[in-house]
C-alpha positions in Angstrom: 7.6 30.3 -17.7 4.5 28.7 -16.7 2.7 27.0 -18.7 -1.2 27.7 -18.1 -3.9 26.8 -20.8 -6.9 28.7 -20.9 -9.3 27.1 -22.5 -13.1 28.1 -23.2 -15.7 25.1 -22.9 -19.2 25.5 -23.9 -21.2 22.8 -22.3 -24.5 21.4 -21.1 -24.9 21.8 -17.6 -26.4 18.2 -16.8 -28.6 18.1 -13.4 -27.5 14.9 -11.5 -29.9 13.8 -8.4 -27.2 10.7 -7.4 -23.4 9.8 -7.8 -22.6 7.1 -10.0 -20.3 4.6 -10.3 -19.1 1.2 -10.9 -17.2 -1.9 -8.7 -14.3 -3.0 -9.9 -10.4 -2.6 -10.3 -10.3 -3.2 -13.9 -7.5 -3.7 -16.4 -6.6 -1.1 -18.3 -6.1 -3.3 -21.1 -9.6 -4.7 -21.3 -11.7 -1.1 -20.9 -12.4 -0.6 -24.8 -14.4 -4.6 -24.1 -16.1 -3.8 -21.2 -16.2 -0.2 -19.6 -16.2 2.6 -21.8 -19.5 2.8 -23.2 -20.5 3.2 -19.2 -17.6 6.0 -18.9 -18.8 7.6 -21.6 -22.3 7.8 -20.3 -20.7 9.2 -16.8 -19.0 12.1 -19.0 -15.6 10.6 -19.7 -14.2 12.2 -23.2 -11.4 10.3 -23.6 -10.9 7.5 -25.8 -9.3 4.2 -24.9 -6.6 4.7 -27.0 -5.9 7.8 -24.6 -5.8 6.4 -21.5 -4.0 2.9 -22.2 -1.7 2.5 -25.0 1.2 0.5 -26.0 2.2 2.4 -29.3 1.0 6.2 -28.6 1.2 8.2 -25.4 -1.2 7.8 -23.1 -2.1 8.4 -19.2 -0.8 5.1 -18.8 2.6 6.0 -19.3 2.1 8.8 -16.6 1.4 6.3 -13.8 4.3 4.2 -11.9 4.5 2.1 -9.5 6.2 4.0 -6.5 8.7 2.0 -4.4 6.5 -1.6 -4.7 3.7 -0.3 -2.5 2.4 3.0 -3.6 1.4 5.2 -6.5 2.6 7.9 -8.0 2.2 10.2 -11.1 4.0 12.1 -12.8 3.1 16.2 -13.5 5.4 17.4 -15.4 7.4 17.4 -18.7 11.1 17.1 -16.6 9.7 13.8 -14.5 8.1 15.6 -11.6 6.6 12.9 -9.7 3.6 13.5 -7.2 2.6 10.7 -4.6 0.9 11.3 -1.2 3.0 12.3 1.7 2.6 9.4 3.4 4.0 6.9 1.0 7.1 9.4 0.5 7.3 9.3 4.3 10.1 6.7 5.2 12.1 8.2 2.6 11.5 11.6 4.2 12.2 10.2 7.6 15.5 8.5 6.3 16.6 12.2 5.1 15.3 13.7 8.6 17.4 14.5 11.5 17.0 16.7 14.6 19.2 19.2 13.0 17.5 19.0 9.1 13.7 18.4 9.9 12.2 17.6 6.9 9.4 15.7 8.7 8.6 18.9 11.1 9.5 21.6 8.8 9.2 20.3 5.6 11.6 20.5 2.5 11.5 22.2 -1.2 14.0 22.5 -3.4 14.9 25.8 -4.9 16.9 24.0 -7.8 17.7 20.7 -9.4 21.0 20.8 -7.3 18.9 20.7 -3.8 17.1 17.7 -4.7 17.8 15.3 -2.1 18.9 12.0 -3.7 17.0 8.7 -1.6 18.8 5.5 -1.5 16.6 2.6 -2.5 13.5 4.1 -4.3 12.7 3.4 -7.2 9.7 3.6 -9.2 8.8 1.1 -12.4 7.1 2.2 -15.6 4.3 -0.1 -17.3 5.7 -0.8 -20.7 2.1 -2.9 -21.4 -0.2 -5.7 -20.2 -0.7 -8.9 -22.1 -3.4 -11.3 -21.8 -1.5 -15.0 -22.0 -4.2 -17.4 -20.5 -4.4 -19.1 -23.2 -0.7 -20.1 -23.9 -0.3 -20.4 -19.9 -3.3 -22.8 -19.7 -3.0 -24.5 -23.0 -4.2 -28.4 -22.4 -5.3 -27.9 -18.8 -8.5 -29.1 -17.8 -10.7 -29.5 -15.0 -9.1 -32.9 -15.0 -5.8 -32.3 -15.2 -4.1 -33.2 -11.8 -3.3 -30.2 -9.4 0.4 -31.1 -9.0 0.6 -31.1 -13.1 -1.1 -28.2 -13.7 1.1 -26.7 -11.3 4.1 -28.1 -13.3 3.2 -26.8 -16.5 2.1 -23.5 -15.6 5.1 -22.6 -13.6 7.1 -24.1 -16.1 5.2 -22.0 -19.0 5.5 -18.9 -16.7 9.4 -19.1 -16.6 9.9 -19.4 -20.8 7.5 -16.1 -21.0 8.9 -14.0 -18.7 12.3 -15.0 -20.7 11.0 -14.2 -23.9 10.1 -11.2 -23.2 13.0 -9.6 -21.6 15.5 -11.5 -23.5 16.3 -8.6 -26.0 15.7 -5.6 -23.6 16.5 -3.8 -20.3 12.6 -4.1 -18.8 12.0 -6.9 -15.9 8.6 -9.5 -16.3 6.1 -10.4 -14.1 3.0 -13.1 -15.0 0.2 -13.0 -12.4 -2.7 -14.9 -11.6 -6.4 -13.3 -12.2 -9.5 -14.9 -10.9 -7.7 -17.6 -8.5 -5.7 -18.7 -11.9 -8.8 -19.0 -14.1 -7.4 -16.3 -16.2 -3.0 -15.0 -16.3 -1.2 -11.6 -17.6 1.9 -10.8 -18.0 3.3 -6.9 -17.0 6.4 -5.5 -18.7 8.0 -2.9 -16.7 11.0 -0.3 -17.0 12.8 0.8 -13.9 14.4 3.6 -12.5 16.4 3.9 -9.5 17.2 7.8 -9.5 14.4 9.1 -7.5 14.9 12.4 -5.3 13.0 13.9 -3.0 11.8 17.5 -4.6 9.4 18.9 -2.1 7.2 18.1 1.2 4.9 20.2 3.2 5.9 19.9 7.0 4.0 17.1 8.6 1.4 19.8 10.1 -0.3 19.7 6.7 0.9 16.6 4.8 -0.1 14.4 8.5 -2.6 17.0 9.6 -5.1 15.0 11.5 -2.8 11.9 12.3 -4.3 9.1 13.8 -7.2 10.4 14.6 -8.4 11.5 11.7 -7.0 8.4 9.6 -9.4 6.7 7.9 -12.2 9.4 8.5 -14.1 11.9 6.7 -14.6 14.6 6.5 -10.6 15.2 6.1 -8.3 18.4 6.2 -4.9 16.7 5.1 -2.6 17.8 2.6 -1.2 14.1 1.7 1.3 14.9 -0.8 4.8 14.6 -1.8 7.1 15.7 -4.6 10.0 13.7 -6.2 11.6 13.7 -9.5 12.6 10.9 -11.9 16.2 11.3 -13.1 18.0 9.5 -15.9 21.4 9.0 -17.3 22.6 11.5 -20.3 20.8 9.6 -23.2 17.6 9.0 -21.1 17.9 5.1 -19.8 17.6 4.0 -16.6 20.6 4.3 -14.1 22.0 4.3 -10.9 21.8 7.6 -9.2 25.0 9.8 -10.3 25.8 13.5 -10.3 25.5 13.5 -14.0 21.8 12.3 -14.6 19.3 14.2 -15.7 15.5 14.6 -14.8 13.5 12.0 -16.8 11.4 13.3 -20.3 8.5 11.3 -19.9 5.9 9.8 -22.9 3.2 11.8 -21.0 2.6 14.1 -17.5 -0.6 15.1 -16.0 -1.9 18.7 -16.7 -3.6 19.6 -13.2 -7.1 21.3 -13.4 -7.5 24.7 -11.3 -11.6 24.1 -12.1 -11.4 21.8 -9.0 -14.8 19.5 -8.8 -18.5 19.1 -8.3 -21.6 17.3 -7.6 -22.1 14.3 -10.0 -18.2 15.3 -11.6 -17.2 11.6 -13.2 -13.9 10.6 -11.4 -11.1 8.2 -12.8 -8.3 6.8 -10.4 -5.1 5.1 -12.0 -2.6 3.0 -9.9 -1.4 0.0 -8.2 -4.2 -1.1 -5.8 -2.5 -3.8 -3.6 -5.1 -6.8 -2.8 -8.7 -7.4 -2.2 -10.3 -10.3 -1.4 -13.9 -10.0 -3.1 -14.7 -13.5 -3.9 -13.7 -14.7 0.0 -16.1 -17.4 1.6 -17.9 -16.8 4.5 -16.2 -18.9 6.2 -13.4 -16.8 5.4 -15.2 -13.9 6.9 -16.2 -15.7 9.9 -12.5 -16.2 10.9 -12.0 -12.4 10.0 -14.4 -11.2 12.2 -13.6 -13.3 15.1 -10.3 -14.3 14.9 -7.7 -12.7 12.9 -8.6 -9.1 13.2 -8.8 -8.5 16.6 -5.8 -9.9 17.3 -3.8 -8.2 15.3 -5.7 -5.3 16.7 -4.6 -6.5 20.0 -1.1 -6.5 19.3 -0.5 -3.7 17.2 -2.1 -1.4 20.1 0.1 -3.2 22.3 3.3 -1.9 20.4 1.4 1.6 19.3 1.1 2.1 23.5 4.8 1.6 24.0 6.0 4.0 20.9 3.7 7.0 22.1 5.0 7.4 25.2 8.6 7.5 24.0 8.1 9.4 20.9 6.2 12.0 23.0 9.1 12.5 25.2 12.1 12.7 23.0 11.7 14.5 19.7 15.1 12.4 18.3 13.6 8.9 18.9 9.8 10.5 17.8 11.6 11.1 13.9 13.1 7.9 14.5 10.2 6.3 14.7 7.9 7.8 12.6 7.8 5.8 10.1 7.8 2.4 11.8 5.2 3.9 14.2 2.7 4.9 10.5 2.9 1.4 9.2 2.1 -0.2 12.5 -0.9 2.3 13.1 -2.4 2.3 9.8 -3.5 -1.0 9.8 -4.2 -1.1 13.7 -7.2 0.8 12.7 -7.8 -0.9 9.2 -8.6 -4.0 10.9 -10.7 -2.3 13.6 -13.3 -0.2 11.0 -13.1 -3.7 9.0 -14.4 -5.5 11.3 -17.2 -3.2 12.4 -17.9 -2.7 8.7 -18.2 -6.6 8.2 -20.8 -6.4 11.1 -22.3 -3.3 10.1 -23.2 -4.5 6.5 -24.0 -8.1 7.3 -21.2 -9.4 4.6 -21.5 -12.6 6.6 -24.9 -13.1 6.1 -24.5 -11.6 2.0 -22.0 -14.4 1.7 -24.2 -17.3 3.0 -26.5 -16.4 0.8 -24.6 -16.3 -2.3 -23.3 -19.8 -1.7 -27.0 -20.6 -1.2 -27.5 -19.8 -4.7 -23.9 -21.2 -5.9 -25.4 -24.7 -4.2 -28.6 -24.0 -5.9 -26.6 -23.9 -9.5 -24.5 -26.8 -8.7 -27.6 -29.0 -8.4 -28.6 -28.3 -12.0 -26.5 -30.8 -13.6 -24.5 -33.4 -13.3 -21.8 -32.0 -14.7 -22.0 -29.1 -12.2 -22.1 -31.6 -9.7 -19.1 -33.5 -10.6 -16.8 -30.1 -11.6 -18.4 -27.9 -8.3 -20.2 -29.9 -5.6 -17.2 -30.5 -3.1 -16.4 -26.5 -3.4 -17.8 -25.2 -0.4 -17.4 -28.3 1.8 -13.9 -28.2 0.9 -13.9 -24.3 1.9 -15.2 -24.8 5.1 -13.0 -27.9 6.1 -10.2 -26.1 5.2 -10.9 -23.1 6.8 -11.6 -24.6 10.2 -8.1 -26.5 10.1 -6.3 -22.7 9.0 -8.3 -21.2 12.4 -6.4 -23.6 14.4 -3.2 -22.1 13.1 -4.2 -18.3 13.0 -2.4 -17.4 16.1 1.2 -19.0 15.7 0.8 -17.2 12.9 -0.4 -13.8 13.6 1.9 -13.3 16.9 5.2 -15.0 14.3 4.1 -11.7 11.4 3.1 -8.9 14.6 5.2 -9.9 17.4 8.0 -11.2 16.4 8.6 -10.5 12.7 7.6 -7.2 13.0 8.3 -7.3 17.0 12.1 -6.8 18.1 14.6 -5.2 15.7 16.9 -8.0 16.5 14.4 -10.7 14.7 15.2 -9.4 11.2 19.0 -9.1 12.1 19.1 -12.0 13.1 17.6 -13.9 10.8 19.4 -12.4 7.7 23.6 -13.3 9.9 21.7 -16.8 8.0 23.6 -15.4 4.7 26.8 -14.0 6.7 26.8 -18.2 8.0 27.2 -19.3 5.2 29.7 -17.5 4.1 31.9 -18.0 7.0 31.0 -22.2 6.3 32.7 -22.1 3.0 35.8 -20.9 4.3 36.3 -19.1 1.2 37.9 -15.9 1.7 36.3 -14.0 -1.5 33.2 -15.0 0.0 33.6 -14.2 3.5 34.3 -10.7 2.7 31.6 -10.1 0.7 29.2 -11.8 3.0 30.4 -9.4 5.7 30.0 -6.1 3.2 26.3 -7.5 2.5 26.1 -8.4 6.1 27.1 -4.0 6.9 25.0 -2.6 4.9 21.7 -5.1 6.6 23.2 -3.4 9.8 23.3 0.1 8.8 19.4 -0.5 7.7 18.8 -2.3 10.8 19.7 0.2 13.3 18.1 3.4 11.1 15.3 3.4 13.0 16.4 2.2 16.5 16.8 3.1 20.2 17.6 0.5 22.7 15.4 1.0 25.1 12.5 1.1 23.2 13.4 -2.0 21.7 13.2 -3.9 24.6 10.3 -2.7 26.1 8.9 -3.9 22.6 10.5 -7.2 23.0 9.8 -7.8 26.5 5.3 -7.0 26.1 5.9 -9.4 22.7 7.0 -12.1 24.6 4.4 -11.8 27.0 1.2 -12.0 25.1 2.9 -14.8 23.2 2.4 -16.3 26.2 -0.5 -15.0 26.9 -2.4 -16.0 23.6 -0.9 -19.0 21.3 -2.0 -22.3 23.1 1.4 -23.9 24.4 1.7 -26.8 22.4 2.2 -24.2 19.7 4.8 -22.1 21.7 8.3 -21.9 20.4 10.5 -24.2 22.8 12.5 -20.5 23.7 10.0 -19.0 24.9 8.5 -21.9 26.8 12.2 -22.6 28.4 12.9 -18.9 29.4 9.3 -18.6 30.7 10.2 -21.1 33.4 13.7 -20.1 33.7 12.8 -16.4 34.5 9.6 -17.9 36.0 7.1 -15.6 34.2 9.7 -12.5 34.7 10.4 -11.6 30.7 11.4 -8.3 31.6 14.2 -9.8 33.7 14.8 -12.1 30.8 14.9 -8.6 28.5 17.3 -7.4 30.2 20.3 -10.0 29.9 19.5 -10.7 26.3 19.6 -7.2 25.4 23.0 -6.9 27.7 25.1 -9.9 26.1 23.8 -10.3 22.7 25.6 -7.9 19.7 22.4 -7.8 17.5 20.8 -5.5 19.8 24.0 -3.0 19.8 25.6 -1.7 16.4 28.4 -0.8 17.8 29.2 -4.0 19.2 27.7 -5.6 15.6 30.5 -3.6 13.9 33.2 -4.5 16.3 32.5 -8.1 15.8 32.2 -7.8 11.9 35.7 -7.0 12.1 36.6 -10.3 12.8 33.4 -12.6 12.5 32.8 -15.7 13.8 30.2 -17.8 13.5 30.5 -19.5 16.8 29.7 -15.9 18.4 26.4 -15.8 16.3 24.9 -19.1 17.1 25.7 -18.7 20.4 24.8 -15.3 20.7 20.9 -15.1 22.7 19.0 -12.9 20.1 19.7 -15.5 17.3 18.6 -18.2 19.6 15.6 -16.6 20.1 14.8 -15.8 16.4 16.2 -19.0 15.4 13.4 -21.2 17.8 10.7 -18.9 17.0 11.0 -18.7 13.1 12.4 -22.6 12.9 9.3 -23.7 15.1 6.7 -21.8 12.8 8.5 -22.8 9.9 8.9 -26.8 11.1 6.0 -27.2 13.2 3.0 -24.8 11.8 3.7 -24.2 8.3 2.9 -27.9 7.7 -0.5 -27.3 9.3 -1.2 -24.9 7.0 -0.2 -26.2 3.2 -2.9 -28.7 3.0 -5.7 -26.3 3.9 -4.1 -23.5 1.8 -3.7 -25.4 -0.8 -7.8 -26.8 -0.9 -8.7 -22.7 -0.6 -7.0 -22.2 -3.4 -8.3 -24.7 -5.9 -11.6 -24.0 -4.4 -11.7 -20.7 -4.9 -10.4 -20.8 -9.0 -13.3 -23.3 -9.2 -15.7 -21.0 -6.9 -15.3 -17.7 -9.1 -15.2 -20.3 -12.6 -18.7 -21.3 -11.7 -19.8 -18.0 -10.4 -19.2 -16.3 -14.3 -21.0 -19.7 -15.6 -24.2 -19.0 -13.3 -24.5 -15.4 -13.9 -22.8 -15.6 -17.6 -24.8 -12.0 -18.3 -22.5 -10.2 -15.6 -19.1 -8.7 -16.8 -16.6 -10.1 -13.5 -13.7 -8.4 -12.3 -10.4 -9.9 -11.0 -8.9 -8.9 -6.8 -6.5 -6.4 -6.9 -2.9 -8.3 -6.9 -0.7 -4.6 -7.6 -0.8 -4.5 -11.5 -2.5 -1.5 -13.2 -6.0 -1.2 -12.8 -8.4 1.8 -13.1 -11.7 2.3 -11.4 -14.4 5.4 -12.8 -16.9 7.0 -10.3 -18.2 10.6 -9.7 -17.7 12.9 -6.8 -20.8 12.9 -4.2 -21.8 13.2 -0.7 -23.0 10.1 1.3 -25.2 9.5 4.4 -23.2 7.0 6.5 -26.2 6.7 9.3 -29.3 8.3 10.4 -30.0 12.1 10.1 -26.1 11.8 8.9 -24.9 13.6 5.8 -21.1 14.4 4.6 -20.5 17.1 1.9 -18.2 16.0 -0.8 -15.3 18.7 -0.4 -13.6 20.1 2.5 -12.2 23.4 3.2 -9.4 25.2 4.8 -12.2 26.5 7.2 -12.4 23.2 8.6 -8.6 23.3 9.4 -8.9 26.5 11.7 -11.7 25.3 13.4 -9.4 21.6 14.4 -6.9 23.7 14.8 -5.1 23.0 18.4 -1.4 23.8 18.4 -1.4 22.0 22.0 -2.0 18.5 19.9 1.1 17.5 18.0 -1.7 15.7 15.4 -3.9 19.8 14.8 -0.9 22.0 14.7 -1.7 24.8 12.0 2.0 26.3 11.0 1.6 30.5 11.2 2.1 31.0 7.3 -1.5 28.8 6.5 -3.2 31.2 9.2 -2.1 34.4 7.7 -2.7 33.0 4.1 -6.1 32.1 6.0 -6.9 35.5 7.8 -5.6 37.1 4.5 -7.8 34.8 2.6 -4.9 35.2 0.2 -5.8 32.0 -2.3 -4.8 33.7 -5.5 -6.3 31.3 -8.2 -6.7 28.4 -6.6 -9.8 29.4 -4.4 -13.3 27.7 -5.4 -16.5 29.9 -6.8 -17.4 31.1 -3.3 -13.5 32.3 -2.7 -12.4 29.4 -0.3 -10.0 27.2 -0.5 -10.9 23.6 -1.0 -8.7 21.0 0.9 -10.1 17.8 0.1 -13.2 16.0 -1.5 -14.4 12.1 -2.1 -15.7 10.2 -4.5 -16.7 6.5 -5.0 -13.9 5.1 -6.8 -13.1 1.6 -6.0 -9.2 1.9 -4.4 -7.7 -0.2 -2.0 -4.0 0.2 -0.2 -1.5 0.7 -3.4 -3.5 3.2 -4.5 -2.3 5.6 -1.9 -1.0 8.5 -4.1 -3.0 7.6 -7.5 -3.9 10.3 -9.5 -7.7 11.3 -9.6 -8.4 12.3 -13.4 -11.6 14.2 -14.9 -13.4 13.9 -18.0 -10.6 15.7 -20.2 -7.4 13.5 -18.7 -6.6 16.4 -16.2 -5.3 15.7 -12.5 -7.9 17.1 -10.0 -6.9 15.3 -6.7 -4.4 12.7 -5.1 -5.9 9.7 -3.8 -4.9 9.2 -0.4 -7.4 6.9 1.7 -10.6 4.8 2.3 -13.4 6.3 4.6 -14.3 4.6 7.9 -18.1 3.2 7.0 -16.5 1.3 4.1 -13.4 -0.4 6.0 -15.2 -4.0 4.9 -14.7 -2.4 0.9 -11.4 -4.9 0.3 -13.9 -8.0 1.0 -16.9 -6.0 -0.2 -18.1 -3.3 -2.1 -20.6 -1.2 -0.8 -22.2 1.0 -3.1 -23.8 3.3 -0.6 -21.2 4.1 1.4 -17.4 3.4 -0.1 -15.6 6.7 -0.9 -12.0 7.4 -1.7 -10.7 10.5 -0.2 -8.6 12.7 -1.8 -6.6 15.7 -1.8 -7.3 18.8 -4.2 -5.0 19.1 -6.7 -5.4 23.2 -5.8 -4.5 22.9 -2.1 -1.5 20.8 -3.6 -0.4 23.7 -5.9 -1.6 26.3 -3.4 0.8 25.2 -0.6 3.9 24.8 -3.4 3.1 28.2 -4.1 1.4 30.7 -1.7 2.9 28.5 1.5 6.2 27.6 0.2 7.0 30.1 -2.2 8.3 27.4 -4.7 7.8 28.9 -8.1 10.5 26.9 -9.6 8.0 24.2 -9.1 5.1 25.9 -10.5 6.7 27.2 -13.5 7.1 23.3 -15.0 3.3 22.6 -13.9 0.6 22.5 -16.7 -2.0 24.5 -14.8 -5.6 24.1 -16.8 -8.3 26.5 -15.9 -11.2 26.1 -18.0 -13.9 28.2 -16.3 
């Protein structure tokens, strides 16, 4: 039966004339020290005991870490598990085919017995956050020697993470905060049995696609549904038949109040990495070099996969996936880079090293601990520039170029097995070596492959001075004599790592004469062995001086400004950020409401553009206006609305909690104006989009029909 509180609140209505908020990721752990008297101020009525806990259940404990690079939460007492739609998506695309369409057509599961099992995901559990800095930088000084400093911490780092899963079935991680200035150590529980429950067809869940990525105002239903299973006594396992679906220490009731003006706001999850405290020097070489090359070569590739995918429906699921994570951060870097412009971070940079210079001069102790900081910053990132091609055409174009690359590169393990002549060991190097191949050619055609490989090759050419070529491609250039489609062609003819039939012909007897002989694994072989031999090296020393400069950088920071509570950059652990839902003006005689609504869907609706497609059911429900309770005060349905929580990628699928601890939205994205948030925070403008929790129950239940699903919700309606 479902379970759906009514509960009567008698309130003050509070007028708000502006939004508030507060920068900052922050630890869980350390909210009681520093944030919640300003939570509480913003409406929060929680204690900290509620929302992070190690003894008692908390919200904490309804937060995971979704496959290492999302976040997910779970909704229900039999380990429902909500993320967005877009981080579920390879894992819907694996389960896709022409005939079963989950990506088109969408998926839900009548029963436990329909959930779809998903090879590979996993989700981890925080079990609690401890603050070791001071056993991990015991007797370390602004003396002590780099190299034995290094020493001792990573030797400190190993015993700890020992220690504490010595006696228990959780995995240890110890990571550094403020450039090392401050460590913590994360216990985790995980679970392998994930399975896909229930996702709305990519008309809704994609609704917008790229063009709309990144932007407000926003009509996308980003959500997914999975569910946490067990083995019989309730440990982690293995996905079997017998499991059961996970009891979890605490779900998410979901509000059906939805939100308003001034509403405080509180995201949970895993944001992935910021860079606040970068130099600008750093953003310099962001602005001018880095990003618009990768810009450059990702629109390269993004050109090549839209014209197949729009021809062949079979190679367009194929690719979907691949062809999300490539355009994602196409247009990242591009709004980044016109945000950094836009808001003058360069300039806001210079002049906080001004005043850092101005501080250093006080003393002579500042001098001697600080003064070489930003020289050393500068010098080091001038020698890094000289590098920043090699390296962004080795991660675009041929890392995540070619299929073959990755293939390739991983017949390094199969090698080594042959080598020992060991027969125990050749076989299982061959099984390992299978099951890289089935992965390998999930998401494949041929022909698209090579038109890939063949425009990589080129604008390697094209853009990484020659002294920094890999010999390969410098010898086939003037074999072929500039003609790399020609050279495309009898690679991708005589090599097996391009074919996986021929790949599983040859695994039948393997040799490794074949494979070093073979031309793909030539190719990967000069290109990663030249970066790794001839550019790396060029890049340790400078890395190296970035780093120590920046611990020392952020150390001196908190000592000139010792009145200002800092934060540490996102590195994926736990954090929460607090905000309010509001509108914002991001130019002239511009103003965005705060919420969308399924009006705005009909009028993008163009079922002749693969990314505005409406399905028929949401425009009868529409026409209908059949919204049953999940339709606002003015009887429409609300779709979306932002507020200016500080997320960053990894928070993609976080839960957006209210006051009371209730789920009112799905984090999903960033907005456009606000692109130069990761290096940083603007105030004014940075808003985190996310989907109403209403529109996510109201297409499990008026579009689907899934009241199996709703039944195990905790629906709250307070008004």
């Amino acid at each position: 039966m479902k379970k759906t509180l009514i509960i009567l609140i008698f309130s003050l209505v509070l007028t708000q004339t502006k939004t508030k908020c507060d920068e900052g990721m922050w630890l869980p752990l350390l909210i009681e020290q520093f944030n919640m008297e300003t939570m509480k101020e913003m409406g929060l009525q929680l204690t900290a005991e509620e929302i992070y806990s190690i003894n008692n259940s908390s919200i904490k404990d309804a937060v995971v870490s979704f496959n290492g690079y999302c976040t997910g939460e779970i909704i229900s007492d039999k380990g429902l598990l909500l993320t967005n739609h877009h981080c579920g998506y390879d894992a819907i695309q694996n389960l896709s085919s022409v005939d079963n369409d989950y990506l088109g057509n969408g998926f839900w599961a009548k029963s436990n017995k329909e959930e779809i099992p998903n090879e590979d995901l996993f989700v981890d559990f925080l079990i609690k956050m401890e603050d070791v800095s001071q056993k991990i930088l015991d007797s370390i000084s602004y003396s002590t020697p780099e190299d034995v400093r290094e020493k001792l911490i990573g030797e400190r780092i190993t015993k700890m993470k020992e220690e504490a899963t010595n006696d228990n079935h959780y995995w240890a991680e110890i990571k550094p905060f403020f450039g090392g200035g401050e460590y913590y150590l994360f216990l985790y529980e995980r679970y392998n049995d994930v399975r896909l429950v229930g996702t709305p067809p990519e008309s809704i869940g994609k609704f917008g696609g790229d063009t709309d990525n990144w932007m407000w105002p926003r009509h996308t239903g980003d959500f997914a549904l999975f569910r946490v299973y067990t083995s019989p006594d309730g440990k982690p396992a293995e996905y079997s038949v017998d499991n059961v679906p996970l009891k979890p220490k605490h779900h998410l009731p979901i509000s059906l109040d939805g939100v308003k003006e001034g509403d405080f706001t509180m995201v949970m999850g895993y944001p992935g990495g910021t860079d606040r405290y970068l130099s600008s020097f750093g953003v310099k070489s962001a602005i001018s070099l880095y990003n618009p090359n990768v810009v450059k070569v990702r629109e390269e590739k993004l050109n090549i996969l839209n014209k197949h995918m729009a021809s062949d429906r079979a190679i367009d699921i194929m690719y979907a996936s691949k062809k999300a994570r490539v355009s994602n951060y196409w247009k990242y870097y591009i709004g980044q880079t016109k945000g950094l412009k836009r808001l003058r971070v360069f300039e806001k940079k210079q002049d906080l090293e001004k005043k850092f210079n101005d501080f250093v001069n006080l003393s002579e102790e500042n001098e001697l601990i600080y003064g070489s900081i930003l020289g050393n910053m500068k010098l080091a990132q001038k020698e890094l520039d000289k590098t920043t091609l090699p390296r962004i055409y080795l991660n675009e174009a041929a890392w995540g170029g070619a299929n073959f690359i990755k293939l390739a590169r991983r017949s390094e393990r199969l090698i080594k097995a042959l080598d020992s002549g060991v027969d125990s060991l050749i076989d299982v190097g061959v099984l390992n070596f299978k099951k890289e191949v089935e992965n390998s050619f999930k998401e494949y055609s041929k022909k698209v492959d090579l038109e890939i490989f063949v425009k990589m090759m080129e604008m390697y050419v094209q853009n990484v001075p020659a002294e920094q070529l890999p010999d390969i491609i410098n010898k086939m250039q003037k074999k072929y004599k500039g003609d790399f489609e020609k050279w495309g062609k009898v690679m991708y003819s005589k090599s097996i790592f391009v074919d996986k039939d021929k790949m599983l012909s040859f695994l039948e007897k393997p040799s490794k004469k074949i494979i070093i002989k073979d031309p793909c694994y030539i190719v990967q072989k000069s290109i990663l062995d030249n970066y790794f031999t001839n550019i790396v090296p060029q890049r340790t020393v400078p890395q190296k001086s970035i780093q120590i400069a920046e611990r020392l950088f952020i150390d001196g920071l908190k000592k000139m400004m010792p009145n200002k509570v800092f934060y540490p950059n996102a590195n994926f652990t736990m954090r929460l950020s607090y905000g309010s839902v509001g509108e914002y003006q991001p130019r002239n005689a511009v103003l965005y409401d705060y919420v969308t609504t399924l009006d705005g869907v009909m009028e993008k609706m163009d079922n002749d553009n693969p990314e505005f497609v409406v399905p028929q059911k949401i425009v009868e429900l529409y026409n209908a206006q059949d919204y049953g309770p999940y339709a606002n005060e003015n009887g429409e349905l609300n779709i979306c609305f932002i507020s200016n929580n500080d997320i960053t990628g990894g928070n993609s699928g976080s839960p957006v909690i209210n006051k009371h601890g209730h789920l009112i939205g799905c984090a999903f994205d960033g907005n456009w104006e606000a692109m130069s948030g990761d290096i940083a925070f603007e105030h004014e403008l940075q808003r985190t989009i996310s989907v109403d929790a209403r529109y996510i129950v109201f297409i499990i239940d008026k579009f689907a029909g899934a009241s199996n699903i709703i039944d195990e919700l905790t629906l709250i309606k307070a008004n």
